[in-house]
C-alpha positions, 0 to 999 in steps of 0.5 A, a space after each residue: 736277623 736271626 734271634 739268639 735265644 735265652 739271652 736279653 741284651 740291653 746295649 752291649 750287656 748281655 745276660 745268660 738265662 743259662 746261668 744260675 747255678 747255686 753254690 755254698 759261698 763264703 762272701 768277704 768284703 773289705 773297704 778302706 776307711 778315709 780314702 775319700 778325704 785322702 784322695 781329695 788331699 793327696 791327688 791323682 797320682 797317689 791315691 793311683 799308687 795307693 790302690 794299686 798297693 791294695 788291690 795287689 795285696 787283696 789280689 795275691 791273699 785271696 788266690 794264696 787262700 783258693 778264693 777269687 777276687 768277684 768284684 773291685 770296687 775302688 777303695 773296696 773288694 768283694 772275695 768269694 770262697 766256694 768250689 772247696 770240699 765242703 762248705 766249712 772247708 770255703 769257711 775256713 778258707 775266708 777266714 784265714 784270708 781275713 786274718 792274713 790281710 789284717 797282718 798284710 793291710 796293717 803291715 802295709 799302713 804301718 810301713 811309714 812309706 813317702 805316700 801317705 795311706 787310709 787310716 784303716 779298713 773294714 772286713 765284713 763277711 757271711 756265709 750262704 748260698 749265692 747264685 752264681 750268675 753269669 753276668 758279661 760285659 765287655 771281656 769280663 765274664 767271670 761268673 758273679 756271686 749274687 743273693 742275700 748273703 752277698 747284701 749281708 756280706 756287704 752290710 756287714 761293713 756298716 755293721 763294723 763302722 758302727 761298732 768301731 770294729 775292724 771285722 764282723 763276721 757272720 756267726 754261720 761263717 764263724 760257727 762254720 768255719 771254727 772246727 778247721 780253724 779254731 785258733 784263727 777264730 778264738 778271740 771272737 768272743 763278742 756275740 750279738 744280734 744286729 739288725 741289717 739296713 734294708 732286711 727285715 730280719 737281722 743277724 748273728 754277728 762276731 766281731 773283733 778289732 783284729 784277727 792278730 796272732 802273732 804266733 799263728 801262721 794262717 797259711 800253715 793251720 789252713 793247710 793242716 786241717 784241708 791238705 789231704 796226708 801225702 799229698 804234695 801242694 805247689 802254690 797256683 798248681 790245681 790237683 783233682 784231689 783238692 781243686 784249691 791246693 794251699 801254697 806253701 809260702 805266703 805272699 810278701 806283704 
């Protein structure tokens, strides 16, 4: 039998050695609080129906923002943002995404639907460069944001519960992203160094209990500061000008 080369394979996973390439990423993370008392409650059938319902509205927010959805993970998601014109432009991009699922998760919890929904959620999120590995299994082969910001990222939602926040993001994101946006990141005044379990080093964080304006479109501010003058964006139509055009209208809650 002839070897492939430049592959090991351990059952039916496979992993490239071709891959690897680096990219500037912003890494969001996001997890419901509660699910798991919820679910032993409410059964099968509901909780089906209740992550079903968030993964819709993680789904629909980070593509209407230019990013992917890297991984589900049950009662939880990791977005990546990368590929845009400049790593502050990824930055802006992830922090307009959280802003808009902060309005969309809370307007889905405070619905008052028949099904009973988490009492919350956390969003932690970083920026840096991941290594973007080319990770198959089965049909999936999206390539995978890997490296010490994908583990900050995720840490980051320890760092939330901790503080009873609702968002910690990293100072890089913030400090990156603050000059497209600056209205989306306003009011995260409260600054500090935290460590992170598992690092020797820790990190700068801001964090905040909502990213809430309600007179703020994160939709509309995005596309003002990255949309090119004249030029025309259609929601899911990529140009070669901006390879990540910003929709118009924003997904229903």
């Amino acid at each position: 039998m002839m070897a492939v080369p430049h592959r090991h394979e351990i059952g039916d996973f496979t992993m490239s050695r071709s891959s690897g390439t680096r990219t500037t990423a912003a890494i969001v993370f996001i997890d419901l609080t509660g699910f798991t008392g919820l679910s032993e409650e409410v059964g099968l059938d509901a909780t089906h129906r209740m992550l079903t319902r968030f993964h819709s509205i993680i789904g629909s927010t980070t593509a209407a923002f230019g990013g992917r959805v890297a991984a589900r993970l049950g009662d939880g998601a990791m977005m990546i943002f990368s590929g845009c014109r400049s790593p502050d432009e990824s930055a802006a991009r992830s922090v307009a995404a959280c802003t808009d699922l902060v309005s969309r998760m809370t307007a889905w919890m405070s619905a008052g639907d028949e099904d009973r929904v988490p009492d919350g959620f956390r969003i932690g999120a970083h920026l840096g460069e991941v290594v973007m590995a080319e990770l198959s299994h089965a049909c999936d082969d999206e390539a995978t944001p890997l490296g010490d910001v994908v583990n900050v990222a995720q840490r980051l939602l320890e760092v939330a519960k901790d503080r009873s926040a609702q968002i910690v993001l990293s100072e890089d994101l913030v400090r990156a992203a603050a000059p497209l946006v600056p209205g989306l990141v306003r009011n995260l005044r409260h600054r500090e160094q935290v460590p992170i379990r598992g690092r020797r080093k820790g990190i700068s964080i801001c964090l905040a209990h909502a990213l809430a304006f309600p007179h703020a479109d994160p939709m509309a501010l995005l596309a003002e500061a990255v949309n090119e003058p004249g030029e025309i964006m259609v929601s899911g139509i990529r140009s070669a000008r901006n390879p990540h055009p910003l929709g118009r209208t924003r997904p229903s809650a």
